[in-house]
PDB file with SEQRES, HELIX, SHEET and CRYST1 records, atoms N, CA, C and O in Angstrom:
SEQRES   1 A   42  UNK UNK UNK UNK UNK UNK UNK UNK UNK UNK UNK UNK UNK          
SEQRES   2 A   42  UNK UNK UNK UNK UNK UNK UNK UNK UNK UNK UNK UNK UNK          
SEQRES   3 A   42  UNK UNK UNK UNK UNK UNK UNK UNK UNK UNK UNK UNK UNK          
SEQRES   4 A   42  UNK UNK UNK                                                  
HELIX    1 AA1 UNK A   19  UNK A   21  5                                   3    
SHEET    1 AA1 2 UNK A   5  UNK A  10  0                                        
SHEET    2 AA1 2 UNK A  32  UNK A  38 -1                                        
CRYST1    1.000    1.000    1.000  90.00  90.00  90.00 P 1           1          
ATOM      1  N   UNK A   1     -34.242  -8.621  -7.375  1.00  0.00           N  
ATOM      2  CA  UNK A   1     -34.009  -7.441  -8.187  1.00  0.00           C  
ATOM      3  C   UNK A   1     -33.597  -7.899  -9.575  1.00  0.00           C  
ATOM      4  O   UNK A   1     -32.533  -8.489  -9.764  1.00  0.00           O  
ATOM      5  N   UNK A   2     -34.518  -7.598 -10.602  1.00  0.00           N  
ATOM      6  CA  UNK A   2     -33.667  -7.835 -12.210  1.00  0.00           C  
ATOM      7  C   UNK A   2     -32.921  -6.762 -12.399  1.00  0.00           C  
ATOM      8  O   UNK A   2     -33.123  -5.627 -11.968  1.00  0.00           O  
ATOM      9  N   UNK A   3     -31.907  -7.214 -13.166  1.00  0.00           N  
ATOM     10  CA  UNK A   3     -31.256  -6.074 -14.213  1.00  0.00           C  
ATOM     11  C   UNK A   3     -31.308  -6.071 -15.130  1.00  0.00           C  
ATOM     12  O   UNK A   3     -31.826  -7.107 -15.546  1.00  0.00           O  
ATOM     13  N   UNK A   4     -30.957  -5.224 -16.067  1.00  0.00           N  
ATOM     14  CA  UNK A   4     -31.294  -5.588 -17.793  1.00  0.00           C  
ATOM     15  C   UNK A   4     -29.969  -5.913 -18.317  1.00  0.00           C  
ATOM     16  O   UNK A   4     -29.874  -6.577 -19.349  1.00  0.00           O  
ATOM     17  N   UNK A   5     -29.084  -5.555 -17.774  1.00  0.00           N  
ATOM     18  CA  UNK A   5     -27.563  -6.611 -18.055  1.00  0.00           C  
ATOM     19  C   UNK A   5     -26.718  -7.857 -17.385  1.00  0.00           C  
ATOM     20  O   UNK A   5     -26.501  -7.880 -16.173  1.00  0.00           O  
ATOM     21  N   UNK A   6     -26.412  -8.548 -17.982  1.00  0.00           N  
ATOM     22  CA  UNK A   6     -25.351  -9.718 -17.665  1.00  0.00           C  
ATOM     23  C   UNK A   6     -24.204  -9.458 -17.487  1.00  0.00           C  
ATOM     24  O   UNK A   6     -23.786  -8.724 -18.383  1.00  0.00           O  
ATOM     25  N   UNK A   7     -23.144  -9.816 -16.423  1.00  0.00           N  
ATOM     26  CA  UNK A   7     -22.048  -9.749 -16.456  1.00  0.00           C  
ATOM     27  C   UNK A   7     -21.269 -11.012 -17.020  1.00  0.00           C  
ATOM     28  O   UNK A   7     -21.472 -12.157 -16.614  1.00  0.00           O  
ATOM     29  N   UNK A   8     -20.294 -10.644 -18.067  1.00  0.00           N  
ATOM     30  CA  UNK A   8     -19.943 -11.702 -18.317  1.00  0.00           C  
ATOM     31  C   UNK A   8     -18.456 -12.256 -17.823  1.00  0.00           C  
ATOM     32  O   UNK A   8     -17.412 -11.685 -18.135  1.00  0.00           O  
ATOM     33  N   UNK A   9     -18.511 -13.327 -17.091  1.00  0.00           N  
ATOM     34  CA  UNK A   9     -16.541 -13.829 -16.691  1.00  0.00           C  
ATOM     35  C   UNK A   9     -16.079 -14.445 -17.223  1.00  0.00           C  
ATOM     36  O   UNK A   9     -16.702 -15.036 -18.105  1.00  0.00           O  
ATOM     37  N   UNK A  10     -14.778 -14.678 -17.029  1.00  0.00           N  
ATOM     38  CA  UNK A  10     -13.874 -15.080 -17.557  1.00  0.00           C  
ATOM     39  C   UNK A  10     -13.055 -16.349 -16.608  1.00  0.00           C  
ATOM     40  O   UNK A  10     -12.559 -16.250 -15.486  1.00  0.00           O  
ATOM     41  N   UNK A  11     -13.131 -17.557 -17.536  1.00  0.00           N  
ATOM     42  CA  UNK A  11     -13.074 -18.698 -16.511  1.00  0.00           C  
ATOM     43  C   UNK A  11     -11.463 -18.676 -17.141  1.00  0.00           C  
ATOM     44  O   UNK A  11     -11.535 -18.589 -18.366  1.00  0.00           O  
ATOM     45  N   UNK A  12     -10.056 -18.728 -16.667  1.00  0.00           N  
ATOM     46  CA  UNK A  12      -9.125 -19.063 -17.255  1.00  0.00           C  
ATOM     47  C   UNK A  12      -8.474 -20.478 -16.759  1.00  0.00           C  
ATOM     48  O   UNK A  12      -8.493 -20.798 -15.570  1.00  0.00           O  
ATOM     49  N   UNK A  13      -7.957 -21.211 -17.675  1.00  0.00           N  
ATOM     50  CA  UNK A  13      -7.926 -23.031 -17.018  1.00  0.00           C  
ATOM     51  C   UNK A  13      -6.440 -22.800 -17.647  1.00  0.00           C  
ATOM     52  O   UNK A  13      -6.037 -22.029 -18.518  1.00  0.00           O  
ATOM     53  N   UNK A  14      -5.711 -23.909 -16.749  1.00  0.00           N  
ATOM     54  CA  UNK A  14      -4.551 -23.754 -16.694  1.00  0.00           C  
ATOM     55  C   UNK A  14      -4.143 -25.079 -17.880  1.00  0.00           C  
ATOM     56  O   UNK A  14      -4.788 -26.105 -18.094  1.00  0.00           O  
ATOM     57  N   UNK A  15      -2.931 -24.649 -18.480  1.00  0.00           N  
ATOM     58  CA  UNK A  15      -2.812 -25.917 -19.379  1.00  0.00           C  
ATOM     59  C   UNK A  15      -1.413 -26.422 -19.177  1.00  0.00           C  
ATOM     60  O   UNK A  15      -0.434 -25.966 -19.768  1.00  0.00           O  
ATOM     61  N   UNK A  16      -1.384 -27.594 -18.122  1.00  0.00           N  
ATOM     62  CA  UNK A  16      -0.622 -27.788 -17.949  1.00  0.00           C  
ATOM     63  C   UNK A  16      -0.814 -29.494 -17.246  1.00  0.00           C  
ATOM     64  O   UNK A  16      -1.966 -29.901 -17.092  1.00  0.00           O  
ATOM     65  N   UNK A  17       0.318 -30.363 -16.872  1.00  0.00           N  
ATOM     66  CA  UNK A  17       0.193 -31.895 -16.879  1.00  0.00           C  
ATOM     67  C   UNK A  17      -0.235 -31.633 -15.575  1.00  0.00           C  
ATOM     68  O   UNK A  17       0.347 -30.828 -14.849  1.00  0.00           O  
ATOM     69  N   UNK A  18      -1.492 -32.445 -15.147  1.00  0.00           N  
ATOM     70  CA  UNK A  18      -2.182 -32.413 -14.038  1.00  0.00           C  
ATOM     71  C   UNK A  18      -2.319 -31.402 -13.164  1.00  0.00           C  
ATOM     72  O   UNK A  18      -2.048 -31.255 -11.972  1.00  0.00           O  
ATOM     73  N   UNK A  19      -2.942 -30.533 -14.264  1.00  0.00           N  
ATOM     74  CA  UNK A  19      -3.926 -29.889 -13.942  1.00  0.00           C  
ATOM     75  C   UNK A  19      -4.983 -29.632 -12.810  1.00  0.00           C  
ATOM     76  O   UNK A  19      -5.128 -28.700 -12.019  1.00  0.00           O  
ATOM     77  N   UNK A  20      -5.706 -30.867 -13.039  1.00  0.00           N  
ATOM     78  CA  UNK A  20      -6.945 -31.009 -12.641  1.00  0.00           C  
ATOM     79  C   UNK A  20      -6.861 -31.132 -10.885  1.00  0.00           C  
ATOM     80  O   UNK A  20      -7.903 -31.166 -10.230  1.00  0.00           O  
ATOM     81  N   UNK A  21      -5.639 -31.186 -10.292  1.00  0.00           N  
ATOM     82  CA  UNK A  21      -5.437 -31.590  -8.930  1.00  0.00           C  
ATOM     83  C   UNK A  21      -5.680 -30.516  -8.448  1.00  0.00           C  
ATOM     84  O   UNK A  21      -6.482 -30.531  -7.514  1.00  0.00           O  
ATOM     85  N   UNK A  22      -5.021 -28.977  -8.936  1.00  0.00           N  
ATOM     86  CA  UNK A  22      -5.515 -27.690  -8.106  1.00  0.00           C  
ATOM     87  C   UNK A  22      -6.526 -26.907  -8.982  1.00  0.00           C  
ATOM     88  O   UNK A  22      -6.728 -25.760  -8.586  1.00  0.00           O  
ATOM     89  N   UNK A  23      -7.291 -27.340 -10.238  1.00  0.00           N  
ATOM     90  CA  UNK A  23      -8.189 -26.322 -10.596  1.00  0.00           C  
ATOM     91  C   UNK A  23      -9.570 -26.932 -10.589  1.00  0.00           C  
ATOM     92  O   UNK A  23      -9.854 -28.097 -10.867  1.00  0.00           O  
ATOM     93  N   UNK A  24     -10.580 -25.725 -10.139  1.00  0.00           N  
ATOM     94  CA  UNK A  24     -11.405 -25.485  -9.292  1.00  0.00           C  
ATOM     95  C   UNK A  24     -12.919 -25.998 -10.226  1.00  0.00           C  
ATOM     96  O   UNK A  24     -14.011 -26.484  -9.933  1.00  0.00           O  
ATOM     97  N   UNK A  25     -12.239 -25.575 -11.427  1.00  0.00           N  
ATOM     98  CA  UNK A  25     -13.712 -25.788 -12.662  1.00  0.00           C  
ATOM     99  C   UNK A  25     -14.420 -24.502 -13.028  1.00  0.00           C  
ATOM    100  O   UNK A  25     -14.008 -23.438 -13.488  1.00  0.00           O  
ATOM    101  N   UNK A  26     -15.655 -24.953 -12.664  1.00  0.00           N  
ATOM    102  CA  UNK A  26     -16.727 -23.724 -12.868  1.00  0.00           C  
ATOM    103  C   UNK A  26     -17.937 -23.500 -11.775  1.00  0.00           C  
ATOM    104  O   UNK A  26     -19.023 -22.944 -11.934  1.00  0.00           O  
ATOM    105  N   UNK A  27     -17.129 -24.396 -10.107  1.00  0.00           N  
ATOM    106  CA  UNK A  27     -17.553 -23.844  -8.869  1.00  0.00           C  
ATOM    107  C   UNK A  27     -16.809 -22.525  -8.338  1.00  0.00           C  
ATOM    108  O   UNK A  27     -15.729 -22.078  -8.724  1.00  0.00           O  
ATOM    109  N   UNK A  28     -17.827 -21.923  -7.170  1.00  0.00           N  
ATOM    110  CA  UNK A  28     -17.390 -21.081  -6.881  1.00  0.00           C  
ATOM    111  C   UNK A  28     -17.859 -19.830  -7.527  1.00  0.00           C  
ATOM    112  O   UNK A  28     -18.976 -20.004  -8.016  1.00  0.00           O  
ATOM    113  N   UNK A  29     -17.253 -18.252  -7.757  1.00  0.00           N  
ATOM    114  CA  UNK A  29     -17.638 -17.044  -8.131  1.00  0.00           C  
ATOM    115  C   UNK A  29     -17.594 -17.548  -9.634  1.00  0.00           C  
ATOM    116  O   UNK A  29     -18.087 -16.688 -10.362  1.00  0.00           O  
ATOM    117  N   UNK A  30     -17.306 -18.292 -10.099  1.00  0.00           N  
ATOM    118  CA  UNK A  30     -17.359 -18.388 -12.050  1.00  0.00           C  
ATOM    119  C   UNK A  30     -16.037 -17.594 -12.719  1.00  0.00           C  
ATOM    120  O   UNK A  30     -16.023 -17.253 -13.901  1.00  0.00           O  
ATOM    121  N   UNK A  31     -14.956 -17.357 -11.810  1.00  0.00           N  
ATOM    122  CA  UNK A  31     -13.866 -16.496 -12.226  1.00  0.00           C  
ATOM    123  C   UNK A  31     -14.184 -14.366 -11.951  1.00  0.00           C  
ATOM    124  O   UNK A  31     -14.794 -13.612 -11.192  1.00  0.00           O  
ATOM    125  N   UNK A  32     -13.323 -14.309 -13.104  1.00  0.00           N  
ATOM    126  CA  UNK A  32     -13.625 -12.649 -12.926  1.00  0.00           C  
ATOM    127  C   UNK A  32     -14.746 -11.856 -13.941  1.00  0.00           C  
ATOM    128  O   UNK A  32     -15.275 -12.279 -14.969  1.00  0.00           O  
ATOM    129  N   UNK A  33     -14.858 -10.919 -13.452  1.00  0.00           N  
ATOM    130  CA  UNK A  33     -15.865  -9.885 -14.397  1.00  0.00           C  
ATOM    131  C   UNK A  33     -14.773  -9.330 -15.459  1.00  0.00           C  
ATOM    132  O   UNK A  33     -13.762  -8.713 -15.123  1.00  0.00           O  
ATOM    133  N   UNK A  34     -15.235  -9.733 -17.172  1.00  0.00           N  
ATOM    134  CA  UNK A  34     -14.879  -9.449 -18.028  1.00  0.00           C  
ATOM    135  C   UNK A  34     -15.389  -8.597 -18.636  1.00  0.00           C  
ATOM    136  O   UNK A  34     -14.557  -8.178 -19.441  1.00  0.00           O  
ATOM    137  N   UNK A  35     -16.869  -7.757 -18.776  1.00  0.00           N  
ATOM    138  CA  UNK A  35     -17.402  -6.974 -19.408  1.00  0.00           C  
ATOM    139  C   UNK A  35     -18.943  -7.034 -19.207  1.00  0.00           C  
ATOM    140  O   UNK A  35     -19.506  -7.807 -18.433  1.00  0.00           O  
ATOM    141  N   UNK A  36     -19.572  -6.084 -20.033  1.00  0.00           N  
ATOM    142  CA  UNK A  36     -21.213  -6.688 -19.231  1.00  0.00           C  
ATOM    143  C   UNK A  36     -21.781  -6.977 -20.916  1.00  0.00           C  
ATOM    144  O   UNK A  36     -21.087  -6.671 -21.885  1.00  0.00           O  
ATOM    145  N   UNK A  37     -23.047  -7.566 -21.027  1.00  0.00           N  
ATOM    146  CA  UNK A  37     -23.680  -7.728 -22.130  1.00  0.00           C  
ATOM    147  C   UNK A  37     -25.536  -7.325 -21.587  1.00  0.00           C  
ATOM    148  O   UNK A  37     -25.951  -7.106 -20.449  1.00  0.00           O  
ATOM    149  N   UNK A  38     -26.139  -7.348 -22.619  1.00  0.00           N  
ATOM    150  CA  UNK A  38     -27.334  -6.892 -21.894  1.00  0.00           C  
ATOM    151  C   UNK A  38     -28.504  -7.700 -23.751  1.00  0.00           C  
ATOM    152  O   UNK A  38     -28.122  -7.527 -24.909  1.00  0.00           O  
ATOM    153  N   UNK A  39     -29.440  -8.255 -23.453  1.00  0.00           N  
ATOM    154  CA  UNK A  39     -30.459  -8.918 -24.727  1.00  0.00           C  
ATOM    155  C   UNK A  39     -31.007  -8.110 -25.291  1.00  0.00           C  
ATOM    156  O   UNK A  39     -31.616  -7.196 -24.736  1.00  0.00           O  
ATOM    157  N   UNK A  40     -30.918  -8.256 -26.428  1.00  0.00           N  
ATOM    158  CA  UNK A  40     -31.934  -7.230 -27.643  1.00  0.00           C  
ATOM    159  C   UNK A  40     -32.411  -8.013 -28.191  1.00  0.00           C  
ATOM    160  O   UNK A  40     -31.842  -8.965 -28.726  1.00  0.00           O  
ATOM    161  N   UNK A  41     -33.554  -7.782 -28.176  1.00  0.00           N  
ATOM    162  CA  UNK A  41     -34.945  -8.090 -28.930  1.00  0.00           C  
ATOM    163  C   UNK A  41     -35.648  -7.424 -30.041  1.00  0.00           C  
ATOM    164  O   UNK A  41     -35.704  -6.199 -29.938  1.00  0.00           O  
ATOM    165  N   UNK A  42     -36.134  -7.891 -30.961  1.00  0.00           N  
ATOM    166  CA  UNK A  42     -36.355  -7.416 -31.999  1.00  0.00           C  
ATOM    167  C   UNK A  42     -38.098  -7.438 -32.141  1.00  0.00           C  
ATOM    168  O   UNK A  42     -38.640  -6.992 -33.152  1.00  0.00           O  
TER     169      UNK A  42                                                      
END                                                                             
Protein backbone atom coordinates (compact mmCIF):
# COMPACT_ATOMS: atom_id res chain seq x y z
CA UNK A 1 0.00 0.00 0.00
CA UNK A 2 1.62 3.63 -0.81
CA UNK A 3 0.78 6.65 0.94
CA UNK A 4 1.39 10.06 -0.11
CA UNK A 5 2.79 10.97 3.39
CA UNK A 6 5.83 10.22 5.61
CA UNK A 7 5.80 9.99 9.12
CA UNK A 8 8.42 11.63 10.61
CA UNK A 9 10.26 10.39 14.32
CA UNK A 10 11.96 11.49 16.63
CA UNK A 11 15.15 9.61 17.67
CA UNK A 12 16.09 11.23 21.25
CA UNK A 13 19.90 10.08 22.45
CA UNK A 14 20.80 10.46 25.77
CA UNK A 15 23.83 12.68 26.67
CA UNK A 16 25.38 11.38 29.17
CA UNK A 17 29.03 9.32 30.23
CA UNK A 18 28.44 5.94 28.75
CA UNK A 19 25.85 6.18 27.12
CA UNK A 20 26.24 3.84 24.59
CA UNK A 21 25.81 0.68 27.08
CA UNK A 22 21.86 1.14 27.26
CA UNK A 23 21.06 3.13 24.00
CA UNK A 24 19.57 1.34 21.28
CA UNK A 25 20.66 3.70 18.12
CA UNK A 26 18.48 3.73 15.18
CA UNK A 27 17.31 -0.17 15.51
CA UNK A 28 14.10 -1.06 16.25
CA UNK A 29 10.63 1.29 15.67
CA UNK A 30 13.11 4.51 14.83
CA UNK A 31 11.70 6.20 18.13
CA UNK A 32 8.28 8.11 18.19
CA UNK A 33 5.89 9.73 15.63
CA UNK A 34 6.66 13.43 15.55
CA UNK A 35 4.50 14.80 12.76
CA UNK A 36 3.81 13.71 9.15
CA UNK A 37 5.44 15.36 5.96
CA UNK A 38 4.24 14.44 2.53
CA UNK A 39 6.72 15.54 -1.28
CA UNK A 40 5.86 18.33 -3.51
CA UNK A 41 6.79 18.43 -6.77
CA UNK A 42 6.94 21.06 -8.99
Amino acid sequence: VSYPHEVLRENKRVNVAQADRFQSGMRGAFGKPGGCCSPITE
